[in-house]
N, C-alpha and C positions, 0 to 999 in steps of 0.2 A: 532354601526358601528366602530368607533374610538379601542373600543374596543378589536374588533373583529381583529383590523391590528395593535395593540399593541402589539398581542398578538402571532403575525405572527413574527413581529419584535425581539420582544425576542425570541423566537425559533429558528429564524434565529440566532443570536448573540447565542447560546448555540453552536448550530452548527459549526459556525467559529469555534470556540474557540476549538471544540474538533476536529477538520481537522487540526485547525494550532499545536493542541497535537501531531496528530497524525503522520503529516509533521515533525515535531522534534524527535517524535520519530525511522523513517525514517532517519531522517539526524544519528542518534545516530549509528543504524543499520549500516548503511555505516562504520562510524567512527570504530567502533567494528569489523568489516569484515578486513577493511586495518591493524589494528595495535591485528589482528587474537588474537582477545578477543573472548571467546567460549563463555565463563559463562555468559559473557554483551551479547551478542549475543542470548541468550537462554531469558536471564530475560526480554530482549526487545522483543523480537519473541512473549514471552507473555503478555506482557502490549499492543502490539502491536492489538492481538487478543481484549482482552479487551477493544482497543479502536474502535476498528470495532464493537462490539455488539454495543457500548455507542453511534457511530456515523449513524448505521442503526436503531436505535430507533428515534433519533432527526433528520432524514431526512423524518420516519413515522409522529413525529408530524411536521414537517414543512408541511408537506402532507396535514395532515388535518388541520393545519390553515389555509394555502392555500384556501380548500375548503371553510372553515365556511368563513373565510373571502368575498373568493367569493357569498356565500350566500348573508350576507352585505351588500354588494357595489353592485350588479346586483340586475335588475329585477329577478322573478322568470321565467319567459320567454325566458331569452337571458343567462337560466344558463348553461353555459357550463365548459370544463375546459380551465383553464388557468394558468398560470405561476403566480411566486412571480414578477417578472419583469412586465409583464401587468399588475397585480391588483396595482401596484405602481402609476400609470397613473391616476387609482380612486380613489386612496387615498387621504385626507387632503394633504394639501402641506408640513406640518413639515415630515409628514410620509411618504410621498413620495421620499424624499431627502436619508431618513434613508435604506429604503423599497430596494430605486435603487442604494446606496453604498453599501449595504449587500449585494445583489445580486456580483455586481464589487466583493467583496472583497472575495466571497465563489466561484465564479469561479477563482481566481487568486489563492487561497490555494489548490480548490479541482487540478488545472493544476500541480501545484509544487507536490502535493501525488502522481500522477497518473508519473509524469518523475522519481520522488525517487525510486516510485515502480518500476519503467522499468529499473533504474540504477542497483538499489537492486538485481533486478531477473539475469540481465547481470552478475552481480557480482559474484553470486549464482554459475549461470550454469558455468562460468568461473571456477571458487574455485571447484564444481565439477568436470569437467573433470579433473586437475590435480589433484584431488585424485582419479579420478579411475586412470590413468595412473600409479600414485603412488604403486597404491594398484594394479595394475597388472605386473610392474616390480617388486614388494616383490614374488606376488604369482609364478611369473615364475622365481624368482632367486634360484637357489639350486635345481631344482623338476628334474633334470636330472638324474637318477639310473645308470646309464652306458649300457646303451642296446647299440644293435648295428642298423644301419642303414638297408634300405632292400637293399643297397649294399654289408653289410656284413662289414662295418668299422665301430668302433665305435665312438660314437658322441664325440667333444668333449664339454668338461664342459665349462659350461659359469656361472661364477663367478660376479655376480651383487654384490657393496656394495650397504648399507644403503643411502650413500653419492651419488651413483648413482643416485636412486629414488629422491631424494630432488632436482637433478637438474633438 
């Protein structure tokens, strides 16, 4: 039995550790976006992936410790599911402390990923639009041939610089 929520415990603590990873690498994303770092930006974009595999496998076995755990500590009768926070309740008392800090400490990082994430995406879509603006004051500076209007006057030229676009 003891065992079986030891074993919870450590899974859990694997888990923190690669949120609070992946949280920093988040923070890094940000930092790389303002001071318009591409290459950091790219290299984190893919650690970042990489940590998403590495943190959707240790939430699969938190899963199933979860369960075996539950096995454990319940009757075979009253097996239902349950959280890492209720099976804490049936734990030994050393592991119960552990069991109900882990929990505290992996909702407090997964909360921090999930605002970095929404900062990030803000950022993103923001950094997006002014480059399509960008990229649509280039594509329409100069593309005037001299035709004339279905007045019969002709247009005149509108002259974008480079310096335009950046503001």
């Amino acid at each position: 039995m003891a065992e079986a929520v030891q074993q919870l415990i450590e899974t859990m603590q694997e888990e923190l550790q690669c949120q609070q990873y992946l949280a920093n690498l988040l923070d890094g994303k940000l930092e790389a976006m303002r001071g318009f770092d591409a290459v950091k930006l790219q290299q984190l974009n893919i650690a970042e992936q990489q940590m998403m595999d590495q943190v959707r496998q240790r939430v699969q076995r938190r899963t199933l410790a979860v369960r075996c755990a539950t096995r454990r500590l319940l009757p075979q009768s009253e097996l239902r599911s349950v959280s890492a926070r209720q099976l804490a309740y049936l734990a030994p008392a050393g592991q119960k402390e552990a069991i109900l800090a882990l929990t505290d400490e992996l909702l407090e990082v997964c909360e921090k990923v999930k605002r970095l994430n929404n900062v990030n995406a803000m950022a993103t879509r923001k950094m997006m639009g002014h480059f399509d603006k960008v990229f649509n004051l280039i594509a329409n500076s100069g593309c005037e041939v001299g035709l004339y209007s279905p007045s019969g006057k002709s247009r005149p030229m509108i002259q974008n610089q480079l310096v335009d676009a950046r503001a």
